[in-house]
C-alpha positions as CSV (number, residue, x, y, z in Angstrom):
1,X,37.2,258.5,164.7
2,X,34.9,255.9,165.4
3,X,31.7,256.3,167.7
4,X,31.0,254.2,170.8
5,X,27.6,252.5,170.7
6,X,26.8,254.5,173.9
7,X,27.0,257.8,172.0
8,X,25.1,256.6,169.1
9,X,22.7,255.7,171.1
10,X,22.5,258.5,172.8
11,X,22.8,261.1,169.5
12,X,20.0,259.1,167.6
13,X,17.2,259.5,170.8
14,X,18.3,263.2,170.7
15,X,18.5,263.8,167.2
16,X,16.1,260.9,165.9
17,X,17.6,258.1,162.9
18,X,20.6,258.8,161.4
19,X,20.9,258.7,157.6
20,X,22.7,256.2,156.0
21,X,24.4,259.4,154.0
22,X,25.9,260.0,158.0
23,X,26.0,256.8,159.1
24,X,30.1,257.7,159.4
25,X,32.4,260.8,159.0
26,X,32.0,262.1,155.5
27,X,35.8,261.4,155.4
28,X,35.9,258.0,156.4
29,X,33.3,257.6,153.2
30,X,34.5,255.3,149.8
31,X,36.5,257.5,147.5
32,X,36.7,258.5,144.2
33,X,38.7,260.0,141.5
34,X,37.8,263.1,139.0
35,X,37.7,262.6,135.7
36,X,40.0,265.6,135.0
37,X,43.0,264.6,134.9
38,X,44.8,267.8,135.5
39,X,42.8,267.8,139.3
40,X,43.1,263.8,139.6
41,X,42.3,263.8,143.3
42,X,39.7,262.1,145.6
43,X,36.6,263.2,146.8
44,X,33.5,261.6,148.8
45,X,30.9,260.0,146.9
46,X,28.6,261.3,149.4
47,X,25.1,262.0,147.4
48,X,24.8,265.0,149.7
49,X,28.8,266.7,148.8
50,X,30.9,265.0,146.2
51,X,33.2,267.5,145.9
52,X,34.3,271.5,146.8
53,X,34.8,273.5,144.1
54,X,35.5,277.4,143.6
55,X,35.2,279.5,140.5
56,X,37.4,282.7,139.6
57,X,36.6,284.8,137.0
58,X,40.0,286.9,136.2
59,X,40.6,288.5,132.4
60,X,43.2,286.0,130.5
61,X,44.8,287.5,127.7
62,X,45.3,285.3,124.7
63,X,48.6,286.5,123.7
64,X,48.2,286.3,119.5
65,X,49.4,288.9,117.3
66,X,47.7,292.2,117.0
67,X,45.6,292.8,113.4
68,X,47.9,295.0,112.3
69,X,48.7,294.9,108.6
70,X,52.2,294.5,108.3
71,X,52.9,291.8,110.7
72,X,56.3,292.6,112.3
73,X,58.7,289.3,112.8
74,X,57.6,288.6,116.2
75,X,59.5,285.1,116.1
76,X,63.2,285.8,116.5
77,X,64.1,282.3,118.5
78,X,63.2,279.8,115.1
79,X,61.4,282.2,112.4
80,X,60.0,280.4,108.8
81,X,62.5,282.0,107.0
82,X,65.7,279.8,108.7
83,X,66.8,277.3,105.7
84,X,67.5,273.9,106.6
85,X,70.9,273.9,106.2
86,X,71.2,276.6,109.0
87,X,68.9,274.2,110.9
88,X,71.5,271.7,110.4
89,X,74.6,273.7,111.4
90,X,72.8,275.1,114.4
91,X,71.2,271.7,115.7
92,X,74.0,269.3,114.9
93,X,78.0,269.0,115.5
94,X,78.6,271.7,113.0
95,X,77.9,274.2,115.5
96,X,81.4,273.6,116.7
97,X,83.2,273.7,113.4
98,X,85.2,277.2,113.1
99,X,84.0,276.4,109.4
100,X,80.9,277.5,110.0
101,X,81.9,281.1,111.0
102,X,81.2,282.4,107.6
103,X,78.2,280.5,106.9
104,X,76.6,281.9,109.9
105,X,77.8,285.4,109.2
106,X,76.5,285.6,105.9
107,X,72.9,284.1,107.0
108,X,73.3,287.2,109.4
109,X,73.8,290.1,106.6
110,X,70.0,287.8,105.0
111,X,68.7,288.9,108.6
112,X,69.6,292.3,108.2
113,X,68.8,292.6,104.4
114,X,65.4,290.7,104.6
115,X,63.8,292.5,107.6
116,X,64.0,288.9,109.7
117,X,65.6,287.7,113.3
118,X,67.2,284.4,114.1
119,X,68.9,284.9,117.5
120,X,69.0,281.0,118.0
121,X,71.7,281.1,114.6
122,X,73.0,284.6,116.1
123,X,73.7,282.8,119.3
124,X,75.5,279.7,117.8
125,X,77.9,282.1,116.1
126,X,78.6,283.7,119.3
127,X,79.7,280.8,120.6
128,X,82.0,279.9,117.6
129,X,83.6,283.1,118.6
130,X,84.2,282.5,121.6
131,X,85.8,279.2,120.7
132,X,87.6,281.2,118.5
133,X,88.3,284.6,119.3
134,X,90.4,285.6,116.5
135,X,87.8,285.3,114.3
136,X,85.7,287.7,115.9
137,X,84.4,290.9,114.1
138,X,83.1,293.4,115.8
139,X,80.7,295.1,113.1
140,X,79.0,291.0,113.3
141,X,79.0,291.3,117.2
142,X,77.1,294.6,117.0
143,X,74.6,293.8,114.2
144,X,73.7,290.7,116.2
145,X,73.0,292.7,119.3
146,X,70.6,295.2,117.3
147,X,68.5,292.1,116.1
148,X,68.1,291.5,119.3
149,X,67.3,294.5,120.5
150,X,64.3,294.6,117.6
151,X,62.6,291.4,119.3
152,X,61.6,293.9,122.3
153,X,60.0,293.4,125.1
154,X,62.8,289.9,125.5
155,X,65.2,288.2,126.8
156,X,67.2,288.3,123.6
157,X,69.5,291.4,124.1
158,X,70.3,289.8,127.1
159,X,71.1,286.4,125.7
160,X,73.6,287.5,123.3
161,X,75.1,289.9,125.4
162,X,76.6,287.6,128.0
163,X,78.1,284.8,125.1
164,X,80.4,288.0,124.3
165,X,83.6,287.7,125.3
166,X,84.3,289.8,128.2
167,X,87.6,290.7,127.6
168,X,87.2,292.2,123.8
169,X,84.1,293.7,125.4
170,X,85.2,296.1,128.1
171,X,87.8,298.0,125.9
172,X,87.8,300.0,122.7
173,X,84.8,300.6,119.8
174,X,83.6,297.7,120.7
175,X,82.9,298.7,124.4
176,X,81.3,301.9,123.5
177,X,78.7,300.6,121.1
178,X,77.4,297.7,123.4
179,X,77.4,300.5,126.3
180,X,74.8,302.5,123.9
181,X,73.2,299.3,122.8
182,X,72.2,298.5,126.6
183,X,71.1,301.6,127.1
184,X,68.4,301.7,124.1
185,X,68.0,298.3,124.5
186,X,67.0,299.1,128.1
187,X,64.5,302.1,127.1
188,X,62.9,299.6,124.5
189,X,62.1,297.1,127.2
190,X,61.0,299.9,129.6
191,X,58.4,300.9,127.5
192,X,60.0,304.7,127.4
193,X,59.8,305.1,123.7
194,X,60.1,309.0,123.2
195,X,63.2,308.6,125.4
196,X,64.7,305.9,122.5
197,X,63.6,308.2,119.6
198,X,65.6,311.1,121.0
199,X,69.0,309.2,121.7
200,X,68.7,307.6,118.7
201,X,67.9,310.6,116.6
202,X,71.2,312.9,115.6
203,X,74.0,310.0,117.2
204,X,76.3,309.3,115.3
205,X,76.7,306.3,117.2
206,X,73.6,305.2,117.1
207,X,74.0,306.0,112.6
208,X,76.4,303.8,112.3
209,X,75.3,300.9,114.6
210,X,71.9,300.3,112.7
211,X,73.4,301.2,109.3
212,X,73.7,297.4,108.1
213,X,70.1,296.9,109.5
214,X,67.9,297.4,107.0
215,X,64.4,299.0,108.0
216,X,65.5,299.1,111.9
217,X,63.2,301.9,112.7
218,X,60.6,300.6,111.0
219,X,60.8,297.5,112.6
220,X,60.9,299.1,115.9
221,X,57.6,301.5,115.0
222,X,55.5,298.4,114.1
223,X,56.6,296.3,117.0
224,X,55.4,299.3,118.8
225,X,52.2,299.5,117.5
226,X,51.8,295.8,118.4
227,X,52.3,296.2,121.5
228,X,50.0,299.4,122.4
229,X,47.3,297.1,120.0
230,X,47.6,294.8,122.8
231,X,47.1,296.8,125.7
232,X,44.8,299.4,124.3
233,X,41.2,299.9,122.2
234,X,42.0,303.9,122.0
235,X,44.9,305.9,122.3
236,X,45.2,309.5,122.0
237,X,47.1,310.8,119.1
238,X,49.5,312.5,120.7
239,X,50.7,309.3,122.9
240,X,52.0,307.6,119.4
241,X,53.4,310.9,118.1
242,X,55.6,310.8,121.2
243,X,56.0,306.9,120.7
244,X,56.6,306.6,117.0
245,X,59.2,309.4,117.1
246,X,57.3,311.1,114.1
247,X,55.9,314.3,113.4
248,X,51.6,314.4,113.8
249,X,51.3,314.4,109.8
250,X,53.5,311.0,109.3
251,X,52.3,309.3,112.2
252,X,48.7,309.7,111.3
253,X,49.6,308.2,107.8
254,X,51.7,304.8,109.6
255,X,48.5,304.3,111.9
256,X,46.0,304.6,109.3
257,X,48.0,302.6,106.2
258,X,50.5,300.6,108.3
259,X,48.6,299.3,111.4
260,X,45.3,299.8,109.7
261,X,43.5,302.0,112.8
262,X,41.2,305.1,113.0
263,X,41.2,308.3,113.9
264,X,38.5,310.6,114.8
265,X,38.2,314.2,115.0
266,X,38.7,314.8,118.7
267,X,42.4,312.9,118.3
268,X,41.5,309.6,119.7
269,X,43.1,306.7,117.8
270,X,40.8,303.7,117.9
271,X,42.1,299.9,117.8
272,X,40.2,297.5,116.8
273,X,39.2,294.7,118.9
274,X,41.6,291.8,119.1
275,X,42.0,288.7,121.8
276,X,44.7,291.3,123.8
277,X,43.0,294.4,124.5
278,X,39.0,292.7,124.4
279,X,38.2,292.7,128.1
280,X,36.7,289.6,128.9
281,X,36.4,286.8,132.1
282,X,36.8,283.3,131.7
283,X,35.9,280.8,134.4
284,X,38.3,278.6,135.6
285,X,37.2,275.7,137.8
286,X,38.9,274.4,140.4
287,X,38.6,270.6,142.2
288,X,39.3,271.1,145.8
289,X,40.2,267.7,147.6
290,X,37.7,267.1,150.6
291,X,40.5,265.9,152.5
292,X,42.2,269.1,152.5
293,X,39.3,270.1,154.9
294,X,38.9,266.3,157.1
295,X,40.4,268.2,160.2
296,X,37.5,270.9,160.0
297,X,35.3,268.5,159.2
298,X,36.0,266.0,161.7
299,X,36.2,268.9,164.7
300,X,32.7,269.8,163.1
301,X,31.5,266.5,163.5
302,X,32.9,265.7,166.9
303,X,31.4,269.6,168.1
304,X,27.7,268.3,167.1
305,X,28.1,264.7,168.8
């Protein structure tokens, strides 16, 4: 908007000289860009404003793995332990050769022996499978799905359930075990770990599905204590007995050798401080472009003229 000479006549014997800051409408001023990249917008180089900004302090967790001391496998998409020549089934055209069935299923039974995940290399088999269904085994099917269900809280379980074949799924054995997976596999990733520990406890089911998983429950109990290590600095004792599915005696032994905690007399487990559960406030700054507020501005302007 551009002033008549009349009216700037009239607003400097009212309001005495205008300075050369005002001369014109702050947004009518030369612009310029931030350095910052990531808010690359323009503001006024104004000496009086060059810019809006607005700071929010809000807690950011730094998601890095609790101090614990066994470090469960929290990588189950590409762990350190996958040998190149899996890398090289899974990433190139032998992904599609039936051929590779059995190399695939015997780099499973490592997984299960060694204590280790790789649901990208689960996956891929599951797909050979359903390229070719008759080579399907169901005992492979089910062993995939409960390492899966030990990378909790994920989308893993969920990933390998629907490259099943829906057909061999909704009938027989195989039917009944995924039914029980899902439902475990749903308590897991609901946080409802005393509910886990007693359907898993005294089912035969449940026996024979984790039977080829070596250390499952143990696997389970430290992913647990991860997770509480990142969302608390004390617990009381009686919360992990409930979530560890042990009795008081063996759960005060995993907290104190296994996760490498504390605790005192009155019952309270103490965790030590990690980037999770250590409250703090970061600032983040925020560049707010002038010329999301010109109309303000300029009805601001025109209201004092």
């Amino acid at each position: 908007m551009t002033l008549s000479n009349t009216t700037a006549r009239d607003r400097e014997s009212r309001f005495g000289p205008v300075p050369p800051c005002a001369a014109k409408p702050l947004w009518a001023h030369r612009s310029r860009t931030t350095s910052n990249p990531q808010y690359a917008k323009s503001f006024p180089s104004s000496p009086t404003i060059s810019n809006f900004q607005s700071t929010i302090l809000s807690p950011h967790r730094n998601l890095l793995k609790s101090p614990l001391k066994i470090q469960p496998k929290m990588n189950g998409e590409d762990p350190a332990e996958r040998p190149d020549y899996i890398t090289t089934v899974i990433n190139g055209l032998e992904r599609y050769n039936p051929e590779a069935v059995g190399t695939l299923e015997s780099y499973l039974q490592e997984q299960c022996d060694q204590k280790f995940a790789d649901c990208n290399a689960n996956r891929t088999l599951l797909k050979l499978y359903q390229l070719n269904p008759d080579r399907m085994k169901d005992e492979v099917v089910t062993n995939i799905l409960v390492k899966a269900m030990t990378q909790f809280p994920s989308s893993q379980f969920t990933l390998a359930l629907h490259l099943i074949n829906p057909s061999a799924a909704s009938t027989g054995e195989l039917h009944e075990a995924i039914t029980k997976l899902r439902s475990l596999n749903s308590q897991l990733q609901g946080a409802q770990y005393a509910d886990f520990w007693a359907d898993l406890d005294g089912d035969d089911l449940c026996a024979d599905l984790i039977a080829d998983i070596s250390g499952f429950e143990d696997l389970v109990r430290e992913r647990i204590a991860t997770l509480v290590s990142h969302a608390f600095r004390e617990i009381k004792l009686s919360h992990m007995v409930s979530w560890l599915g042990f009795n008081e005696d063996k759960t005060r032994k995993f907290l104190t050798e296994v996760a490498g905690w504390t605790i005192d007399d009155d019952g309270n487990v103490k965790i030590p401080s990690n980037p999770d559960n250590e409250a703090k406030k970061s600032e983040i700054r925020e560049d707010v472009n002038v010329d999301q507020f010109a109309r303000v501005i300029r009805r601001s302007w025109e209201e004092t003229v």
